[in-house]
N, C-alpha and C positions, 0 to 999 in steps of 0.2 A: 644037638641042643644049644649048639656054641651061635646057631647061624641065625639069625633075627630078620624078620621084615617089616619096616616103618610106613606107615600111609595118614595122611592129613585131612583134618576135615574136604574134604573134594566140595563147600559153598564157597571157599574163601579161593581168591587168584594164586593161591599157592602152591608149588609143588615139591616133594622131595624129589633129589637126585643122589642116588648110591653115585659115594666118590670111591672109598676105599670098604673093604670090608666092614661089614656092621657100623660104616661110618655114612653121613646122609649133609647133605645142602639142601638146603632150605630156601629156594628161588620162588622168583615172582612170573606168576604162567598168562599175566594178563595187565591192560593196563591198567594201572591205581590214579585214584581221582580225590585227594584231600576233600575236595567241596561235597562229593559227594558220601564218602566213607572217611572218615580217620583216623581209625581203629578197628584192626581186628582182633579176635580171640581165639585162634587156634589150639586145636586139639591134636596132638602128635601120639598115637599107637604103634607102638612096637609091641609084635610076637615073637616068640621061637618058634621052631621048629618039630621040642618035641613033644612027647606023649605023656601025658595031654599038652599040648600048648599051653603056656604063659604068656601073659602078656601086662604089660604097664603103659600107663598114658600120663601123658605131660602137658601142661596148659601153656601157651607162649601169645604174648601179647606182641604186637606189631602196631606200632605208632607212623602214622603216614609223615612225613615232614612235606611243608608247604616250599613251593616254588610261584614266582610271580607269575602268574598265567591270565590273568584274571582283568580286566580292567572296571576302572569306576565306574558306574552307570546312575544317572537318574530314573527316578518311576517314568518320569516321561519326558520325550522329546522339548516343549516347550512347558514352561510355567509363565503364570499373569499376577501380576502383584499392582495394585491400588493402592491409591495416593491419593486424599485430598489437597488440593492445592494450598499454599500460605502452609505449608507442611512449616517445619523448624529444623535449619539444618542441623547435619548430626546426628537426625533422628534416626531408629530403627524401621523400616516399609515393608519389609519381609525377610524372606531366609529362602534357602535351596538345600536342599539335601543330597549327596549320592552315596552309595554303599558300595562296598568293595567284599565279595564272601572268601579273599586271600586271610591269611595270618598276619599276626603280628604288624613288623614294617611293612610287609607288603600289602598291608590294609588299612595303612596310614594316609589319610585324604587332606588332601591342602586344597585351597578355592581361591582361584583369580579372576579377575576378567580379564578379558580378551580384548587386545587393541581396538579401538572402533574411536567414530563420532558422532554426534548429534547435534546437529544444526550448525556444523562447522567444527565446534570444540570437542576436544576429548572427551571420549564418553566417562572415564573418572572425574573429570571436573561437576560430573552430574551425580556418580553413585561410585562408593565404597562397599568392599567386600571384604569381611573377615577373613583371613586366611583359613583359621582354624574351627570357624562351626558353620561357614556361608549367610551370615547375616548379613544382609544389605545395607546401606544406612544412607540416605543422602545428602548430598555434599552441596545442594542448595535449594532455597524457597522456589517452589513450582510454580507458575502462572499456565493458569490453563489456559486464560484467552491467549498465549504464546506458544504453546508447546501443548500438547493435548496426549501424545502418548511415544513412547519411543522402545525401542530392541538395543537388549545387551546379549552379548554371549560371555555363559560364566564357564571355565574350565574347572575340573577336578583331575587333581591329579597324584598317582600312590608314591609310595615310598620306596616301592620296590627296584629293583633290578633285571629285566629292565626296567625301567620304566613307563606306567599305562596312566592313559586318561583319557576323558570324556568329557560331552558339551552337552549343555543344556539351552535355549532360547529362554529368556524370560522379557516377557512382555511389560512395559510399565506404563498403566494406564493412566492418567492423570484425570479426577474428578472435581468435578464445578462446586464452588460455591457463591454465595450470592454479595459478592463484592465488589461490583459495580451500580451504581443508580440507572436510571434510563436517561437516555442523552435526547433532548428535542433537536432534529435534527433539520428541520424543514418545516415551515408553515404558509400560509399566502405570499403571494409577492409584497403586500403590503409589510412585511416580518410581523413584528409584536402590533402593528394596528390592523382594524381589517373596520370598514365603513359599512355601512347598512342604509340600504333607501328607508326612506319613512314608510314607501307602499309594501315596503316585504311583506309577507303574510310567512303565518308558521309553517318552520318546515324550512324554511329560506337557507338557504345554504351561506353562511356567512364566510367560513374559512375551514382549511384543512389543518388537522396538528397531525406531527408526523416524529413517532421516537421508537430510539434503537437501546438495546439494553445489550452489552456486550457479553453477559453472560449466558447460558445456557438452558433447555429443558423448562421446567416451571419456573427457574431463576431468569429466566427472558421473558415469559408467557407476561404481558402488560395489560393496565387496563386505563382507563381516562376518568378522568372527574372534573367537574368545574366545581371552584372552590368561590369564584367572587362572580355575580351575574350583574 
């Protein structure tokens, strides 16, 4: 009646092991994954022996503790963030997010960018990153007709031990606005005169006007008028 035998729920990676008499260790029979499990609820049954059998059962909780294993990821390899031009520096242009499914410090996300340049200059002389939530901000007025789009790489990186991180591409588009006139750029050899026979008849081709409008899309699309005849 003295002599007992203990068994575990058999879903959970666990197993007893008799050490000494009626005494049991309580090991792990598989590998454990925090991100996936971090808790279990074990059931421990112990019988006797004898007639009829007794038996009692014990409920033991199992807390997974985290280890860094894990590194930050964004949803996706590249992100595009849009600008209209004559922006105001300082301002906000976008954000980045990565997530980390560690605990704690080990799920603690910092955001830099990555050494680089654009058009010569450091690519910080163009854009700021929050350390702390990945908001973008930029660090000057954009001229499209100069600069039209350019690539940063944003790092995240945990808190953990070791230490993991990850890279994003973010693309930044720079958009037109309509902040140029059209420039006349060329007309007859005569420049601003142009002579006419008296026999022209209509139709007569007097001179060519020729203009360029440095901005973009429907913000360049030009038309003509004559104002004085």
């Amino acid at each position: 009646n003295g002599v007992t035998d203990c068994q575990v729920s058999p879903t959970a990676p666990f197993e007893l092991k008799r050490s000494l008499e009626n005494s049991y260790k309580l090991i792990v029979s598989d590998t454990l994954d925090r991100e996936i499990t971090y808790e279990y609820m074990l059931t421990v049954t112990c019988k006797d022996q004898g007639t009829p059998p007794l038996s009692t059962n014990r409920t033991i909780i199992v807390y997974v503790s985290d280890i860094n294993d894990n590194a930050p990821k964004f949803s996706q390899p590249t992100h595009t963030i849009y600008v209209t031009e004559n922006n105001s520096p300082g301002s906000s242009i976008g954000s980045v997010t990565a997530f980390d499914p560690d605990a704690e410090r080990n799920s603690q996300i910092s955001y830099r960018i990555v050494e680089g340049s654009v058009q010569g200059d450091p690519v910080t002389s163009y854009v700021s990153i929050s350390s702390d939530n990945g908001v973008i901000y930029s660090q000057r007025s954009f001229d499209y007709e100069l600069l039209k789009s350019f690539k940063i790489q944003v790092e995240a990186r945990d808190a953990g031990f070791p230490l993991f991180s990850g890279n994003v591409t973010v693309n930044v588009i720079i958009l037109d606005q309509n902040d140029n006139p059209p420039v006349i750029s060329a007309s007859s050899k005569y420049h601003n005169n142009a002579t006419v026979p008296r026999s022209a008849h209509p139709g007569f081709l007097v001179t060519r006007v020729l203009a360029t409008d440095a901005d973009s899309g429907q913000n360049a699309r030009l038309s003509y008028q004559l104002l004085h005849a």
